[in-house]
N, CA, C and O of each residue as an XYZ file, in Angstrom:
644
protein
N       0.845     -1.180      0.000
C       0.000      0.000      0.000
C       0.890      1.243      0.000
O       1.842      1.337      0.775
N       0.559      2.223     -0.904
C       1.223      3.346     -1.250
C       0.929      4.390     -0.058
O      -0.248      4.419      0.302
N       1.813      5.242      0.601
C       1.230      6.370      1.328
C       0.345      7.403      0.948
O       0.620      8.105     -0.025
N      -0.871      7.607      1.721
C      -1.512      8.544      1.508
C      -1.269     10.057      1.937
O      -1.009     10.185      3.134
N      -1.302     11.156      1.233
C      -0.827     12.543      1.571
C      -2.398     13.152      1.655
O      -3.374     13.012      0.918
N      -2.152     13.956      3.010
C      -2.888     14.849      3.394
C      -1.747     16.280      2.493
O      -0.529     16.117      2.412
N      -2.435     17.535      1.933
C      -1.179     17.798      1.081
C      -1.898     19.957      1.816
O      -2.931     20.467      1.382
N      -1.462     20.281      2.308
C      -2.173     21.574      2.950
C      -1.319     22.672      2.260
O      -0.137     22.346      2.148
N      -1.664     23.991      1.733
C      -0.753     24.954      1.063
C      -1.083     25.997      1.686
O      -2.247     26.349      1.880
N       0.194     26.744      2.157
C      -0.240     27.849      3.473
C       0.443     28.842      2.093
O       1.432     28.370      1.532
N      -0.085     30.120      1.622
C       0.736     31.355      1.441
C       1.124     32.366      2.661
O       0.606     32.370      3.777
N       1.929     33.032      2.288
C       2.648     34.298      3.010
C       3.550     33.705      3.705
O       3.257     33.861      4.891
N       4.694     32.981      3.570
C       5.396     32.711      4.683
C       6.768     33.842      4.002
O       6.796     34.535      2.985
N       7.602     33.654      4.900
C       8.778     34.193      4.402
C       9.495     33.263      3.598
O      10.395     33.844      2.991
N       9.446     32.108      3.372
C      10.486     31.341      2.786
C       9.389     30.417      2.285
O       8.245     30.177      2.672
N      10.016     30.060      1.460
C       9.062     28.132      0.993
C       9.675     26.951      1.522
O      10.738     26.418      1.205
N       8.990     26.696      2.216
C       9.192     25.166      2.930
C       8.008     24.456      2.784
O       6.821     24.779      2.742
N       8.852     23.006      2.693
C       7.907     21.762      2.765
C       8.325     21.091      4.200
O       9.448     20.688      4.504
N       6.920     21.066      5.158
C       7.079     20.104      6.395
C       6.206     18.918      6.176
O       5.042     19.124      5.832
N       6.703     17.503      6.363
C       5.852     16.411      6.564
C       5.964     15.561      7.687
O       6.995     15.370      8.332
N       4.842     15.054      7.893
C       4.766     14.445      9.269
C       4.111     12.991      8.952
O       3.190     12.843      8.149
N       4.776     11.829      9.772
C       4.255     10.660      9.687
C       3.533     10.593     10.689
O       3.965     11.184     11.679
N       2.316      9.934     10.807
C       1.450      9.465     11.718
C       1.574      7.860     12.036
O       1.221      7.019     11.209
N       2.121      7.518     13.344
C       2.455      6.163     13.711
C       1.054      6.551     15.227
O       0.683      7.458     15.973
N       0.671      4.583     14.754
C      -0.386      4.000     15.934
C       0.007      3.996     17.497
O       0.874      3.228     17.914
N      -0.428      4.567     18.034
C      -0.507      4.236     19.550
C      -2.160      3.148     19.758
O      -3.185      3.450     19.147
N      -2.104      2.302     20.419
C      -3.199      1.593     20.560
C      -3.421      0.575     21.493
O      -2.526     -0.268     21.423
N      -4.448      0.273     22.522
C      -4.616     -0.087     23.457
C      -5.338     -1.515     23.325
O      -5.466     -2.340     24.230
N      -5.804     -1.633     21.931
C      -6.883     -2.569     21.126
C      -5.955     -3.368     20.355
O      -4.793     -3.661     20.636
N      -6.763     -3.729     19.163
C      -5.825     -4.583     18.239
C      -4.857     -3.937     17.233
O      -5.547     -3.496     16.314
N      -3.597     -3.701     17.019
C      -3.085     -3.172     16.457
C      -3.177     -3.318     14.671
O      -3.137     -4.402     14.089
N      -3.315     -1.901     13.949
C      -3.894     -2.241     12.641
C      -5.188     -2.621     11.889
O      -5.521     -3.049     10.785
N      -6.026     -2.049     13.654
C      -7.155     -2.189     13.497
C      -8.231     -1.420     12.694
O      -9.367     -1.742     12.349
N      -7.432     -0.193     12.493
C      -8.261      0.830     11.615
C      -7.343      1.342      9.884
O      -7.475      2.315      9.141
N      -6.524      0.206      9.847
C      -5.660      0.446      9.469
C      -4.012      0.895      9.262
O      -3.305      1.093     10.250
N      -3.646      0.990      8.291
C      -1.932      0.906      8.923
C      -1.925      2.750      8.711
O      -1.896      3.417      7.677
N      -1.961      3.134     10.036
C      -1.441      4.451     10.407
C      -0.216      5.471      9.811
O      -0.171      6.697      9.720
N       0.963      4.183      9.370
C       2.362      4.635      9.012
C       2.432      5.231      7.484
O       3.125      6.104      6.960
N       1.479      4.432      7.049
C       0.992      4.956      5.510
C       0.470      6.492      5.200
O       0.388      7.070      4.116
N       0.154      6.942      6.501
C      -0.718      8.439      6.473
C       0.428      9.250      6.796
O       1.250      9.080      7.696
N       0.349     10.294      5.795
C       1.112     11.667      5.577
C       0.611     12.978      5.817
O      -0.559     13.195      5.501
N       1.218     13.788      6.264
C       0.409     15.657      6.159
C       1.468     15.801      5.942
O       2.433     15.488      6.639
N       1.432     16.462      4.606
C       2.459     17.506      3.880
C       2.167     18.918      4.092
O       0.947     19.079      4.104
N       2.885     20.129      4.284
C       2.316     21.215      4.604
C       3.452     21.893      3.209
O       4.543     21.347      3.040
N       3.127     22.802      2.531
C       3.604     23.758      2.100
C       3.402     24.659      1.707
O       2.638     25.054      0.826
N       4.629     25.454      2.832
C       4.394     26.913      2.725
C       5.293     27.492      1.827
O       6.220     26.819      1.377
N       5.161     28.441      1.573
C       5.540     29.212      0.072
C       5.127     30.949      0.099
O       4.067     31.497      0.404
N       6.402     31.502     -0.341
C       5.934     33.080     -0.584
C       6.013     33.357     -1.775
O       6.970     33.322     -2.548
N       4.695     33.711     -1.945
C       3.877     33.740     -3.506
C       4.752     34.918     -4.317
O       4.967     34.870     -5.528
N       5.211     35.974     -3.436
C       5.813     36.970     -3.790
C       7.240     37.134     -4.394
O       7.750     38.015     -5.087
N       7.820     35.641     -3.735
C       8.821     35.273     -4.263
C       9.232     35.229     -5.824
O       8.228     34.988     -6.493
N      10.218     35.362     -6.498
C      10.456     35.495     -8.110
C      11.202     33.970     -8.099
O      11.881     33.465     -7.205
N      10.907     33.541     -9.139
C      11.534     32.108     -9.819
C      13.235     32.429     -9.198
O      13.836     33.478     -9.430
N      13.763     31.337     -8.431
C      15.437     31.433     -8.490
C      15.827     30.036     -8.887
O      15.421     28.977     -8.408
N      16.540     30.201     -9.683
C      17.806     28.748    -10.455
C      17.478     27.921     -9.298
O      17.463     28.226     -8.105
N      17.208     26.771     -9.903
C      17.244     25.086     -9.178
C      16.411     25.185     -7.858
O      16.803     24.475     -6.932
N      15.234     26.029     -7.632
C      14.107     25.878     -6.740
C      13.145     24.760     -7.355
O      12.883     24.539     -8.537
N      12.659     24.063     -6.087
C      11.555     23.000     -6.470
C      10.645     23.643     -7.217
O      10.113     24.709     -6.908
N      10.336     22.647     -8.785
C       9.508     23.514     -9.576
C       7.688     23.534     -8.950
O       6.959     24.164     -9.715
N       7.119     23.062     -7.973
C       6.379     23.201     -7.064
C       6.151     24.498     -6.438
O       5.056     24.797     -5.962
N       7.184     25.291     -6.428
C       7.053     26.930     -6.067
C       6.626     27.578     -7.005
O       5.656     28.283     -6.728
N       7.046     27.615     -8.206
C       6.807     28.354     -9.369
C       5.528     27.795     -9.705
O       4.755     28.711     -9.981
N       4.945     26.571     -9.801
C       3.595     26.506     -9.985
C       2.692     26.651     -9.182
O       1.551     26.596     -9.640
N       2.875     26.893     -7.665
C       2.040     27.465     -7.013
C       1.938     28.545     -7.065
O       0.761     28.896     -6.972
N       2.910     29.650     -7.221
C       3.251     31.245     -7.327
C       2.333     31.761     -8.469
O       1.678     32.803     -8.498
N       2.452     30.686     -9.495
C       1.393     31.121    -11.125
C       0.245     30.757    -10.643
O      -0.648     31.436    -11.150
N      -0.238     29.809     -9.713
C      -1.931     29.331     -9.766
C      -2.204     30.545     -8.712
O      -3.245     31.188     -8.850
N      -1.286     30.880     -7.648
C      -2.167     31.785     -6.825
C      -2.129     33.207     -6.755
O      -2.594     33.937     -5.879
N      -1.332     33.591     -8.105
C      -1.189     34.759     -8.293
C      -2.429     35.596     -8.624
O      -3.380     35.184     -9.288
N      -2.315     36.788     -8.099
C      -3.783     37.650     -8.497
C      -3.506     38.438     -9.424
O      -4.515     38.889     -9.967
N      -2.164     38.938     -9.998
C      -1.941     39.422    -10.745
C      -1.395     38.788    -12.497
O      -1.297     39.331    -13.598
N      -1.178     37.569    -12.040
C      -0.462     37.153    -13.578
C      -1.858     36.902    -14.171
O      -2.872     36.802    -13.480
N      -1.804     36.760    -16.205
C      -3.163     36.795    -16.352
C      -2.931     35.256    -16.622
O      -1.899     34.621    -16.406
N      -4.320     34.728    -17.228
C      -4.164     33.575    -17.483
C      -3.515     32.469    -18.496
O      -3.074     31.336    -18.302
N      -3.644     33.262    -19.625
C      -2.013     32.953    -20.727
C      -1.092     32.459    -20.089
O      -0.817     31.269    -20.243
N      -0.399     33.255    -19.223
C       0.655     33.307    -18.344
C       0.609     31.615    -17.579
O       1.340     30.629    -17.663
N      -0.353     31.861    -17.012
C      -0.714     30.505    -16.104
C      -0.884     29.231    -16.677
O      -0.375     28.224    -16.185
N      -1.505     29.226    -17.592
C      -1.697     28.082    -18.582
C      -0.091     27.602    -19.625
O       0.251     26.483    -20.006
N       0.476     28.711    -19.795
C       1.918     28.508    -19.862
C       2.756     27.706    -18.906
O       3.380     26.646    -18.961
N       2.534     28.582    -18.058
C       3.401     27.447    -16.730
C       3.024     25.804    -16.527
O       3.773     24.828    -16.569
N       1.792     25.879    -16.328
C       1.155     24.607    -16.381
C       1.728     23.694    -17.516
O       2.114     22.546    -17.295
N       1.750     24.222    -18.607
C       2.344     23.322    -19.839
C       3.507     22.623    -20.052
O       3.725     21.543    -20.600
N       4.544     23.813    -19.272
C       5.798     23.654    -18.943
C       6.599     22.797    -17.858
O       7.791     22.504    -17.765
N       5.171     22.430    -16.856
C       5.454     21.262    -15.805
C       4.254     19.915    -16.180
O       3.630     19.236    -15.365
N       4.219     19.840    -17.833
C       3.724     18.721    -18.308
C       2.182     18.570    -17.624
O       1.458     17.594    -17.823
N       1.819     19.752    -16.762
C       0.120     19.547    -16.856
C      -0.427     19.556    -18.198
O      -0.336     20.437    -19.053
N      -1.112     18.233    -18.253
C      -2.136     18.514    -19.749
C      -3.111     19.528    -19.298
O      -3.871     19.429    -18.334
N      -2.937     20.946    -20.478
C      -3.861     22.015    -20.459
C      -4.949     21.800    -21.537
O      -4.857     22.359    -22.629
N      -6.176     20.831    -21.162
C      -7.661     20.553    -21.979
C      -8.314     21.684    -21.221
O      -8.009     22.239    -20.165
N      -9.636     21.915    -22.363
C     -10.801     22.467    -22.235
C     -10.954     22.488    -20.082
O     -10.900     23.399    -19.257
N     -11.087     21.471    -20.013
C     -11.451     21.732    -18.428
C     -10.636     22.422    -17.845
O     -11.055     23.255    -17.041
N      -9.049     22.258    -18.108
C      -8.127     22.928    -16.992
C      -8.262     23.830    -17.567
O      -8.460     24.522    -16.569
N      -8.328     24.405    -18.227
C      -8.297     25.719    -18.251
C      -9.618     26.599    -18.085
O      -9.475     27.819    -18.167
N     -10.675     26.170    -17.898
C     -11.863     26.409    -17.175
C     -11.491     26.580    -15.686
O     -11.966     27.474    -14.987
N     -10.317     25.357    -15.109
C     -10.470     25.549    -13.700
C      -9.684     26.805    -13.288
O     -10.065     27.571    -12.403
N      -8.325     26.984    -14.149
C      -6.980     27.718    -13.936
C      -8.231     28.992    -14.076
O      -8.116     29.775    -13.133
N      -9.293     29.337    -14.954
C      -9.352     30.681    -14.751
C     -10.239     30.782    -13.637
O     -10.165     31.821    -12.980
N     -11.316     29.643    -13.187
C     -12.316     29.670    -11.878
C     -10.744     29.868    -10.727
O     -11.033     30.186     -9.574
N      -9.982     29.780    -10.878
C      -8.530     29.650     -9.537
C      -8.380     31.176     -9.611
O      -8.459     31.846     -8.581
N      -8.144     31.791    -10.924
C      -7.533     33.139    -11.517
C      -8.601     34.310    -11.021
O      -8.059     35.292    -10.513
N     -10.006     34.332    -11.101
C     -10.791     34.438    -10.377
C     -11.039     34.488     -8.809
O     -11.187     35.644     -8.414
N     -11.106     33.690     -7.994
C     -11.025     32.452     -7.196
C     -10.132     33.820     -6.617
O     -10.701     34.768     -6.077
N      -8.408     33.747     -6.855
C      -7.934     34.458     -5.748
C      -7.888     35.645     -6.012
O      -7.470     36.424     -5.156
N      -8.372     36.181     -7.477
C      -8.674     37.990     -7.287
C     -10.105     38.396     -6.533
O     -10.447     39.525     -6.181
N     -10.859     37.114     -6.386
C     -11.690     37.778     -5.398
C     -11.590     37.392     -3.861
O     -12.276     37.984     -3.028
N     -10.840     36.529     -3.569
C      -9.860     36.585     -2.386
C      -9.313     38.054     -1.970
O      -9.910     38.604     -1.043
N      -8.360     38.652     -2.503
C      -7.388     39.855     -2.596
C      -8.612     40.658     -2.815
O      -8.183     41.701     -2.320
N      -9.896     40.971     -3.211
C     -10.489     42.211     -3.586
C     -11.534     42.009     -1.841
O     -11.934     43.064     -1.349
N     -11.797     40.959     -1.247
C     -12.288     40.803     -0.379
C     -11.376     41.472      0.843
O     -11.652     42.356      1.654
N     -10.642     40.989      0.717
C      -9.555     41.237      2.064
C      -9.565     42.830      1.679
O     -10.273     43.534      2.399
N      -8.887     43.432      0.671
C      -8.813     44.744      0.312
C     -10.257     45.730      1.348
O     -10.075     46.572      2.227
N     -11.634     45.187      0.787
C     -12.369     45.363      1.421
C     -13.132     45.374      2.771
O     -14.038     46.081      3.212
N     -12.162     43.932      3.446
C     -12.134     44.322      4.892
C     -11.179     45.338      5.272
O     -11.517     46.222      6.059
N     -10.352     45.303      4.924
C      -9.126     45.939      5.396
C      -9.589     47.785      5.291
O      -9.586     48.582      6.229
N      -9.891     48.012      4.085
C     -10.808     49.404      4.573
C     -11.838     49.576      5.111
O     -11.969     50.737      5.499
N     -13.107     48.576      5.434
C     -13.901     48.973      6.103
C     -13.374     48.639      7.571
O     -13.966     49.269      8.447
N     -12.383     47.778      8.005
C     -11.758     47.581      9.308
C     -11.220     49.143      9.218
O     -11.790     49.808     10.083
N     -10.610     49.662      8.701
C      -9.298     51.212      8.857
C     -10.903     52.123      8.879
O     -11.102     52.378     10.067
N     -11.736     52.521      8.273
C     -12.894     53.094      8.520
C     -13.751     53.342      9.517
O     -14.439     54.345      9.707
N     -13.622     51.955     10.394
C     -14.107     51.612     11.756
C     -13.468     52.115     12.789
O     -13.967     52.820     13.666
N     -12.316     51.753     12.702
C     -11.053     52.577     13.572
C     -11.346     53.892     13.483
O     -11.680     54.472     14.517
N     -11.256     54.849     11.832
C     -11.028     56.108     12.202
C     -12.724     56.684     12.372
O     -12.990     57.881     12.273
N     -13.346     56.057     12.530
C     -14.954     56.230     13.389
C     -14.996     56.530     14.681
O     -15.459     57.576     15.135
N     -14.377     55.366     15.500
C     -14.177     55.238     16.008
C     -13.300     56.564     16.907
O     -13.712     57.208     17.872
N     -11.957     56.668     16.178
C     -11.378     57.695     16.983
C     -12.125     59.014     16.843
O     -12.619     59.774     17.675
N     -12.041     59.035     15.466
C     -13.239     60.445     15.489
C     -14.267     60.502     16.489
O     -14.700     61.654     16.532
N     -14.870     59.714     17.351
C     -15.864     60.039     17.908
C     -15.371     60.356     19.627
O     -15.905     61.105     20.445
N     -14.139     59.460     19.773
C     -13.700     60.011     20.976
C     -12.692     61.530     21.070
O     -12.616     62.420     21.918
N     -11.983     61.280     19.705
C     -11.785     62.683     19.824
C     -12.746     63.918     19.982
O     -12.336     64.938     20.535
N     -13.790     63.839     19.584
C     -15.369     65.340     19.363
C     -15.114     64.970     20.594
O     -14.627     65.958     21.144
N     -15.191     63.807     21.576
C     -16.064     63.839     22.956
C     -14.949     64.346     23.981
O     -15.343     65.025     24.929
N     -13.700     64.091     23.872
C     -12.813     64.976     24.151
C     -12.473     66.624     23.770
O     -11.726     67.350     24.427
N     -13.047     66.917     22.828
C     -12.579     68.454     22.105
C     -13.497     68.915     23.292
O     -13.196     69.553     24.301
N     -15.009     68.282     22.779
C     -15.852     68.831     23.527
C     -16.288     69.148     25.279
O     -17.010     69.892     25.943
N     -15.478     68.225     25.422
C     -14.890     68.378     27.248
C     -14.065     69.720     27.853
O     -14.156     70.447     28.842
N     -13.163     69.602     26.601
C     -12.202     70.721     26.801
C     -12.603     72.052     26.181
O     -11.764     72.952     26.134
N     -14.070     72.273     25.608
C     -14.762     73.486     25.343
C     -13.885     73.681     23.813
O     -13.704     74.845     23.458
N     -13.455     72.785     23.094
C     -12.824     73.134     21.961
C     -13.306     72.246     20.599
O     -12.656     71.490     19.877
N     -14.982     72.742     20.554
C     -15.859     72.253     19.477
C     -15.275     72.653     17.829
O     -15.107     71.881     16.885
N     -15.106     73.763     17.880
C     -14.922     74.730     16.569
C     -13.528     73.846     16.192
O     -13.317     73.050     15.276
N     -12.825     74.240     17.092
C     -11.339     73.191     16.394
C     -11.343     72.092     15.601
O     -10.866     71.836     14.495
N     -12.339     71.167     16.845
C     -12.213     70.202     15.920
C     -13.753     69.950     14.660
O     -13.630     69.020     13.863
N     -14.612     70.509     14.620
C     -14.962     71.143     13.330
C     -14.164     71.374     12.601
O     -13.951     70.649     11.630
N     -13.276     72.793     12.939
C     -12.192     72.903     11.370
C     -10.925     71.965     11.175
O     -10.071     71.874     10.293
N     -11.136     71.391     12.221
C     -10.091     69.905     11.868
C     -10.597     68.973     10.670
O      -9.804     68.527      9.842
N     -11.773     68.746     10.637
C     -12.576     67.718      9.758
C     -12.268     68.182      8.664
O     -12.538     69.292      8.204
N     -11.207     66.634      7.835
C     -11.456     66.871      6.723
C     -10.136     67.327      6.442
O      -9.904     67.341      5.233
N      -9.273     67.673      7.106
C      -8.334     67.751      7.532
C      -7.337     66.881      7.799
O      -7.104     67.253      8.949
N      -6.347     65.743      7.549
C      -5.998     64.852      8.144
C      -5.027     65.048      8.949
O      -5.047     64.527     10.064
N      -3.556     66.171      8.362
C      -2.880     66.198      9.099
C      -3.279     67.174     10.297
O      -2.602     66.918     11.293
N      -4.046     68.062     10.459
C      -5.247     68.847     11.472
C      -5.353     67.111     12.173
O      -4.484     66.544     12.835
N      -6.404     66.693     11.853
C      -6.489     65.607     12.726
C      -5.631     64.789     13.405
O      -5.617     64.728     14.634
N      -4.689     63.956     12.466
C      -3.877     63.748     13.155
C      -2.928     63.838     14.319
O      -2.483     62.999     15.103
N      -2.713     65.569     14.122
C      -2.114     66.338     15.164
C      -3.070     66.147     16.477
O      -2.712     65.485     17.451
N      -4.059     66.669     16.399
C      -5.196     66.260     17.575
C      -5.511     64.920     18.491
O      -5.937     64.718     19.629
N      -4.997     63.982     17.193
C      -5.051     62.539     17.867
C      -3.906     62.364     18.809
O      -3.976     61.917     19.954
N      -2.590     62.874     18.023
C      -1.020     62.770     19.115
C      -1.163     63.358     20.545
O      -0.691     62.982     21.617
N      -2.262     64.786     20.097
C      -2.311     65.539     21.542
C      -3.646     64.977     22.599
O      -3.787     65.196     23.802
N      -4.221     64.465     21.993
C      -5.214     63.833     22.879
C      -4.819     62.382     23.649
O      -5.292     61.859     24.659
N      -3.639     61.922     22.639
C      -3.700     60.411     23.109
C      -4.598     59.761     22.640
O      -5.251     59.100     23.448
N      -4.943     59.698     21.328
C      -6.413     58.825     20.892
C      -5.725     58.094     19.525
O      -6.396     57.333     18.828
């Protein structure tokens, strides 16, 4: 019996590494009872997508870097694929662009938390700053602060907010 791979792909690391782990039986019952344990694999690899092709890297980087890129187009991708002997038929290349897709709306999602998270924040401070101006009888200020960033800003350093 051939080993089975659990096969997991993490992006953003700093480096590309492959970690694998064997799973051996501990058992109190009949041993090999659920099967042979030693056969089971978790492969993990991590990989920085951002990374550029370097001489004699596992070609496994470079084809993950093209499938999860948000920026290469799909030409591009279907190239690579060809070049590590994936047969590119009608389907794969249906899937490569549902992937091409797939992680530009990944990246346009996050984009979108990420400003309505920074939006929330400066809501947020904006509202304790007014409630501070306004403590300190200094409404108008921060009125003509609004709209203003480095005005604001300055206000935030002096308030502590």
């Amino acid at each position: 019996m051939m080993p089975v791979y659990s096969i997991w792909i993490v992006a953003g690391q700093k480096k590309n590494t492959v970690s694998t782990w064997k799973l051996t039986e501990r058992t109190d019952g009949t041993p090999g009872e659920w099967g042979e344990a030693d056969k089971l694999r978790l492969m993990i690899l991590g990989f920085n997508e951002r990374s550029g092709y370097q001489e004699g890297e596992k070609p496994i980087w470079n084809l993950l870097r093209s499938l999860f890129s948000t920026t290469m187009k799909v030409e591009e991708k279907l190239e690579i694929l060809e070049r590590y002997d994936v047969p590119v038929i009608e389907d794969v290349e249906e899937e490569v662009l549902d992937m091409c897709n797939l992680g530009r709306g990944v990246y346009e999602n996050g984009q979108k938390s990420g400003i309505l998270l920074g939006e929330d924040k400066l809501t947020y401070r904006m509202g304790r700053l007014k409630e501070a101006m306004i403590k300190a009888g200094r409404q108008q200020e921060f009125l003509d602060a609004v709209g203003n960033m480095k005005a604001m800003d300055r206000l935030f350093a002096e308030f502590g907010i």
